[in-house]
C-alpha positions as CSV (number, residue, x, y, z in Angstrom):
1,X,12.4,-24.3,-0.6
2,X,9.2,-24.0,1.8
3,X,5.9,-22.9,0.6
4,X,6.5,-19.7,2.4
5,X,9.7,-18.5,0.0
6,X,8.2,-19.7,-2.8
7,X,5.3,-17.3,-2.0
8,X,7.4,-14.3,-1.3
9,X,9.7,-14.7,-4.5
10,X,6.2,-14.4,-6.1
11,X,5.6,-11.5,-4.8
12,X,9.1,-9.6,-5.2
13,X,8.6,-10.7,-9.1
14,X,5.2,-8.5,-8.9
15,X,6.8,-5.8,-6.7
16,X,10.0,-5.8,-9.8
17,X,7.0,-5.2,-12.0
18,X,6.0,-2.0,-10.3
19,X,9.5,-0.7,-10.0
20,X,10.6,-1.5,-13.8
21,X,7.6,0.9,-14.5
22,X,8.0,3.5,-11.8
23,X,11.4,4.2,-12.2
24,X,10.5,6.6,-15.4
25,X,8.2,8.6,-13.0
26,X,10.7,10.2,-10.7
27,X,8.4,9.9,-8.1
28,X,10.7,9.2,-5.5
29,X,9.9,5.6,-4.6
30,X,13.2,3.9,-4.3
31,X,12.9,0.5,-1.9
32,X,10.4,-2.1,-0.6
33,X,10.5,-4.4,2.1
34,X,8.5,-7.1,2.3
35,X,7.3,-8.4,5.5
36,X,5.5,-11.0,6.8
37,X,5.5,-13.8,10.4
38,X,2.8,-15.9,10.5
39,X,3.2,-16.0,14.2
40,X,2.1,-12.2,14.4
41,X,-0.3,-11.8,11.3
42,X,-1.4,-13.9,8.6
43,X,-1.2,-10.5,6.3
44,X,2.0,-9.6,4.0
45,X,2.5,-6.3,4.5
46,X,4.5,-4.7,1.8
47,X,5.9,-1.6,2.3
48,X,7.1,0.7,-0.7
49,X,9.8,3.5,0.3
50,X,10.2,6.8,-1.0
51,X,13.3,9.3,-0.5
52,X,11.4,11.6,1.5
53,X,8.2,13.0,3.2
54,X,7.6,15.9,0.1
55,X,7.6,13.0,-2.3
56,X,5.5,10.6,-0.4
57,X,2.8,13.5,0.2
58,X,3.1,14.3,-3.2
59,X,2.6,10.9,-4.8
60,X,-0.3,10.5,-2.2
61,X,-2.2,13.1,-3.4
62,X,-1.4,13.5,-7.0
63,X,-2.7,9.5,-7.6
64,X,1.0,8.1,-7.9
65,X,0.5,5.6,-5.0
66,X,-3.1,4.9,-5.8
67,X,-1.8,3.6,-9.6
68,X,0.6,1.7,-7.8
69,X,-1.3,0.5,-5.6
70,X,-3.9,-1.2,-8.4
71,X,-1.1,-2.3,-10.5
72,X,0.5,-4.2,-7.6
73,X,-3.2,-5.7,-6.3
74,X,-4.0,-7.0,-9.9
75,X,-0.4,-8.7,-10.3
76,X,-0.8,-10.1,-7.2
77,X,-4.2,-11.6,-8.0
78,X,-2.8,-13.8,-10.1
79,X,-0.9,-15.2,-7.6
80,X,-3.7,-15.9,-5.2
81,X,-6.6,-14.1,-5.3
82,X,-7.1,-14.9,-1.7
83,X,-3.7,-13.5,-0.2
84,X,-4.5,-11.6,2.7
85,X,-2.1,-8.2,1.4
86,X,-1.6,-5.1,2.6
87,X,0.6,-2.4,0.6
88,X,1.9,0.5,2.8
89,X,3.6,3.8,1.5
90,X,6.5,5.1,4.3
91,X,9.8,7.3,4.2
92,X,12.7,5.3,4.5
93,X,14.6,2.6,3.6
94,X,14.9,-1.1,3.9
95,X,15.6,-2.6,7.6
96,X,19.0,-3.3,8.4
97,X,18.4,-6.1,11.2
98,X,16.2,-8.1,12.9
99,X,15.4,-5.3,15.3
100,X,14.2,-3.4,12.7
101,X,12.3,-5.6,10.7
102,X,10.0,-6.6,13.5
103,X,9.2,-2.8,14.5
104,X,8.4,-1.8,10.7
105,X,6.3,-5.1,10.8
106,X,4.6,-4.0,14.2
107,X,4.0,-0.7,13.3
108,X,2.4,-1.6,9.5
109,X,0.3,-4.6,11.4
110,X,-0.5,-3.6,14.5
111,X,-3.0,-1.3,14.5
112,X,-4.4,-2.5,11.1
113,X,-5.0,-6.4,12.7
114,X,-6.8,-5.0,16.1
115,X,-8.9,-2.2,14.4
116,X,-10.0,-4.0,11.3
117,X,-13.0,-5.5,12.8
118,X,-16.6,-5.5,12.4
119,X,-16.9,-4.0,16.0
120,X,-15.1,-1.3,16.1
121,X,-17.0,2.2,15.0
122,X,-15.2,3.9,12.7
123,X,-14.6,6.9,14.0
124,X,-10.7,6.2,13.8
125,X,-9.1,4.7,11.1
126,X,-7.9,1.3,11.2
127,X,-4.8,2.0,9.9
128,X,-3.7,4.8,11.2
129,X,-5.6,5.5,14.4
130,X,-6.3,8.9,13.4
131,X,-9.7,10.5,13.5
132,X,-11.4,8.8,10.1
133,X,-13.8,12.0,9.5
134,X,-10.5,13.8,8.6
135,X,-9.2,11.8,5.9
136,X,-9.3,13.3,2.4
137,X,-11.0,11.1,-0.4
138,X,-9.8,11.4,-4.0
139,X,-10.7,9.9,-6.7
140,X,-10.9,8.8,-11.1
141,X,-13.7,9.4,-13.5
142,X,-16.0,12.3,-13.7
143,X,-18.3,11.3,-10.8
144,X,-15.4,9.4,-9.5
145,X,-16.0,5.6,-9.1
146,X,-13.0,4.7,-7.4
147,X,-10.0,6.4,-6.2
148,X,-7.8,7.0,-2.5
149,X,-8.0,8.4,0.7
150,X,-4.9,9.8,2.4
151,X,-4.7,11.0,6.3
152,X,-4.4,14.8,6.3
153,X,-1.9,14.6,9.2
154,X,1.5,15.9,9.1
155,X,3.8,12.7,9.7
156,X,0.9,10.5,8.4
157,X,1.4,8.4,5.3
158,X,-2.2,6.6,5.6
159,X,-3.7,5.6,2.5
160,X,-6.9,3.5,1.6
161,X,-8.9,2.6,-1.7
162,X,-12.4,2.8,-2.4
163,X,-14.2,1.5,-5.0
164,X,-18.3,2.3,-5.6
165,X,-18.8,-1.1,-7.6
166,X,-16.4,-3.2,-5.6
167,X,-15.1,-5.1,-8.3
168,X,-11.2,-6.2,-9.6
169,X,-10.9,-5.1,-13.5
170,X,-7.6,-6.4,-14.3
171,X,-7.2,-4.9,-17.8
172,X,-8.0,-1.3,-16.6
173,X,-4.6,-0.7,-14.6
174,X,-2.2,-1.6,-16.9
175,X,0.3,1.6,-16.6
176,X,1.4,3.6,-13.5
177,X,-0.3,6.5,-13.1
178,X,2.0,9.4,-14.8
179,X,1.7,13.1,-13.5
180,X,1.7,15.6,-16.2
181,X,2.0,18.5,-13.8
Protein backbone atom coordinates (compact mmCIF):
# COMPACT_ATOMS: atom_id res chain seq x y z
CA UNK A 1 0.00 0.00 0.00
CA UNK A 2 1.73 3.54 -1.01
CA UNK A 3 2.42 6.09 1.54
CA UNK A 4 -0.38 8.06 0.06
CA UNK A 5 -3.33 5.34 1.20
CA UNK A 6 -1.80 4.75 4.17
CA UNK A 7 -2.17 8.52 4.87
CA UNK A 8 -5.78 8.82 3.82
CA UNK A 9 -7.04 5.63 5.78
CA UNK A 10 -5.54 7.80 8.61
CA UNK A 11 -7.46 10.32 8.03
CA UNK A 12 -10.98 8.50 7.27
CA UNK A 13 -10.23 6.82 10.91
CA UNK A 14 -10.21 10.57 12.27
CA UNK A 15 -13.13 11.65 10.07
CA UNK A 16 -15.16 8.11 11.66
CA UNK A 17 -14.27 9.81 14.89
CA UNK A 18 -16.19 12.92 14.11
CA UNK A 19 -19.17 11.12 12.66
CA UNK A 20 -19.53 8.38 15.62
CA UNK A 21 -19.97 11.69 17.77
CA UNK A 22 -22.05 13.74 15.45
CA UNK A 23 -24.54 11.43 14.62
CA UNK A 24 -26.42 12.11 18.23
CA UNK A 25 -26.56 15.89 17.15
CA UNK A 26 -29.00 15.79 14.31
CA UNK A 27 -27.27 18.35 12.72
CA UNK A 28 -27.67 17.23 9.42
CA UNK A 29 -24.08 16.27 8.45
CA UNK A 30 -24.35 12.98 6.69
CA UNK A 31 -21.17 12.35 4.20
CA UNK A 32 -17.49 13.34 3.60
CA UNK A 33 -15.33 13.06 0.75
CA UNK A 34 -11.95 13.23 1.03
CA UNK A 35 -9.92 14.65 -1.63
CA UNK A 36 -6.59 15.17 -2.51
CA UNK A 37 -3.87 15.03 -6.10
CA UNK A 38 -0.71 16.00 -5.48
CA UNK A 39 -0.44 17.03 -8.99
CA UNK A 40 -2.96 20.01 -8.29
CA UNK A 41 -2.35 20.84 -4.48
CA UNK A 42 -0.30 19.49 -1.87
CA UNK A 43 -3.51 20.27 0.60
CA UNK A 44 -6.21 17.48 1.61
CA UNK A 45 -9.17 19.02 1.38
CA UNK A 46 -11.89 17.29 3.30
CA UNK A 47 -15.19 18.13 2.72
CA UNK A 48 -18.02 17.27 5.27
CA UNK A 49 -21.74 17.07 3.66
CA UNK A 50 -24.88 18.08 5.12
CA UNK A 51 -28.59 17.29 3.86
CA UNK A 52 -29.24 20.66 3.01
CA UNK A 53 -28.54 24.49 2.83
CA UNK A 54 -30.96 25.29 6.26
CA UNK A 55 -28.78 22.86 8.17
CA UNK A 56 -25.51 23.84 6.91
CA UNK A 57 -26.39 27.68 7.72
CA UNK A 58 -27.55 26.56 10.88
CA UNK A 59 -24.64 24.49 12.08
CA UNK A 60 -22.42 27.49 10.77
CA UNK A 61 -23.67 29.86 12.89
CA UNK A 62 -24.82 28.04 15.90
CA UNK A 63 -20.90 26.61 16.48
CA UNK A 64 -21.74 22.96 15.15
CA UNK A 65 -19.10 23.15 12.34
CA UNK A 66 -16.64 25.25 14.35
CA UNK A 67 -16.60 22.05 17.19
CA UNK A 68 -16.16 19.91 14.39
CA UNK A 69 -13.87 21.58 12.96
CA UNK A 70 -11.39 21.49 16.26
CA UNK A 71 -12.18 18.06 16.97
CA UNK A 72 -11.14 16.86 13.51
CA UNK A 73 -7.78 19.47 13.50
CA UNK A 74 -6.64 17.98 16.98
CA UNK A 75 -7.20 14.19 15.76
CA UNK A 76 -5.50 14.91 12.81
CA UNK A 77 -2.48 16.39 14.70
CA UNK A 78 -1.57 13.35 15.78
CA UNK A 79 -1.22 12.11 12.59
CA UNK A 80 1.16 14.82 11.40
CA UNK A 81 1.21 17.92 12.83
CA UNK A 82 2.53 19.22 9.56
CA UNK A 83 -0.29 18.03 7.12
CA UNK A 84 -1.19 20.79 5.01
CA UNK A 85 -5.48 20.25 5.76
CA UNK A 86 -8.14 22.00 4.89
CA UNK A 87 -11.86 21.02 6.23
CA UNK A 88 -14.69 22.43 4.08
CA UNK A 89 -18.49 22.42 5.03
CA UNK A 90 -20.92 21.99 1.49
CA UNK A 91 -24.56 20.66 0.61
CA UNK A 92 -24.39 17.52 -1.07
CA UNK A 93 -23.25 14.32 -1.23
CA UNK A 94 -20.23 12.23 -2.14
CA UNK A 95 -19.02 12.35 -5.95
CA UNK A 96 -20.14 9.67 -8.08
CA UNK A 97 -17.18 9.72 -10.77
CA UNK A 98 -14.19 11.00 -11.73
CA UNK A 99 -15.76 14.06 -13.27
CA UNK A 100 -17.04 14.97 -10.25
CA UNK A 101 -14.35 14.42 -7.91
CA UNK A 102 -12.03 16.68 -9.75
CA UNK A 103 -14.66 19.70 -9.86
CA UNK A 104 -15.46 19.40 -5.92
CA UNK A 105 -11.54 19.29 -5.69
CA UNK A 106 -11.15 22.41 -8.00
CA UNK A 107 -13.75 24.33 -6.52
CA UNK A 108 -12.56 23.53 -2.61
CA UNK A 109 -8.62 24.26 -3.87
CA UNK A 110 -8.77 26.58 -6.31
CA UNK A 111 -9.38 29.67 -5.00
CA UNK A 112 -7.96 28.75 -1.54
CA UNK A 113 -4.21 27.79 -3.32
CA UNK A 114 -4.03 31.14 -5.50
CA UNK A 115 -5.46 33.60 -2.79
CA UNK A 116 -3.63 32.27 0.23
CA UNK A 117 -0.60 34.26 -0.20
CA UNK A 118 1.27 36.82 1.54
CA UNK A 119 0.59 39.30 -1.47
CA UNK A 120 -2.70 39.38 -1.89
CA UNK A 121 -4.70 42.32 0.30
CA UNK A 122 -7.33 40.89 1.94
CA UNK A 123 -10.00 42.59 0.88
CA UNK A 124 -11.48 39.22 -0.51
CA UNK A 125 -11.48 36.15 1.18
CA UNK A 126 -9.20 33.46 0.16
CA UNK A 127 -11.62 31.05 0.34
CA UNK A 128 -14.35 32.22 -0.99
CA UNK A 129 -13.66 35.24 -3.10
CA UNK A 130 -16.24 37.20 -1.43
CA UNK A 131 -15.68 40.61 -0.07
CA UNK A 132 -13.77 39.70 3.48
CA UNK A 133 -15.22 42.98 5.38
CA UNK A 134 -18.56 41.06 5.21
CA UNK A 135 -17.90 37.96 6.88
CA UNK A 136 -19.42 37.48 10.37
CA UNK A 137 -16.99 36.55 13.25
CA UNK A 138 -18.25 34.32 16.14
CA UNK A 139 -16.85 33.18 18.78
CA UNK A 140 -16.21 31.07 22.68
CA UNK A 141 -15.46 32.60 26.05
CA UNK A 142 -16.72 35.72 27.49
CA UNK A 143 -14.34 38.11 25.61
CA UNK A 144 -14.20 35.43 23.03
CA UNK A 145 -10.61 33.95 22.42
CA UNK A 146 -11.32 31.97 19.58
CA UNK A 147 -14.17 31.00 17.62
CA UNK A 148 -15.53 31.09 13.45
CA UNK A 149 -16.26 33.23 10.78
CA UNK A 150 -18.87 32.30 8.16
CA UNK A 151 -19.58 34.38 4.73
CA UNK A 152 -22.87 36.12 5.10
CA UNK A 153 -23.77 35.33 1.47
CA UNK A 154 -26.69 33.35 0.35
CA UNK A 155 -25.23 30.13 -1.41
CA UNK A 156 -21.94 30.67 0.60
CA UNK A 157 -20.84 28.00 2.98
CA UNK A 158 -17.30 29.89 3.84
CA UNK A 159 -15.95 29.24 7.07
CA UNK A 160 -12.59 30.17 8.92
CA UNK A 161 -11.15 29.93 12.56
CA UNK A 162 -9.47 32.37 14.60
CA UNK A 163 -7.73 32.07 17.46
CA UNK A 164 -6.23 35.27 19.63
CA UNK A 165 -3.38 33.07 21.22
CA UNK A 166 -2.62 30.96 18.21
CA UNK A 167 -2.10 27.93 19.94
CA UNK A 168 -3.41 23.93 19.58
CA UNK A 169 -4.87 22.68 23.11
CA UNK A 170 -5.68 19.28 22.47
CA UNK A 171 -7.48 18.39 25.72
CA UNK A 172 -9.94 21.38 25.38
CA UNK A 173 -12.14 19.92 22.26
CA UNK A 174 -12.90 16.74 23.34
CA UNK A 175 -16.87 16.64 22.56
CA UNK A 176 -18.79 18.17 19.57
CA UNK A 177 -20.26 21.12 20.23
CA UNK A 178 -24.09 20.29 21.25
CA UNK A 179 -26.87 22.94 20.66
CA UNK A 180 -29.29 23.29 23.50
CA UNK A 181 -31.58 25.55 21.49
Amino acid sequence: MSEINLLADKIEQGISKIFAQASEQKSGMWNYALLFNQEKSKTWVIVLFFENKVQLKNSLSNGFCYSVHQVLKNELVLIDKELPISIRFDIGQYPSNETEYEQLLEKHTVTYDTLNNENVQREICSICGHDWGKHKLMGHGNPPQEGWMACPEEDCFCFLTWDLDQRVNKDKFGKLYKDET
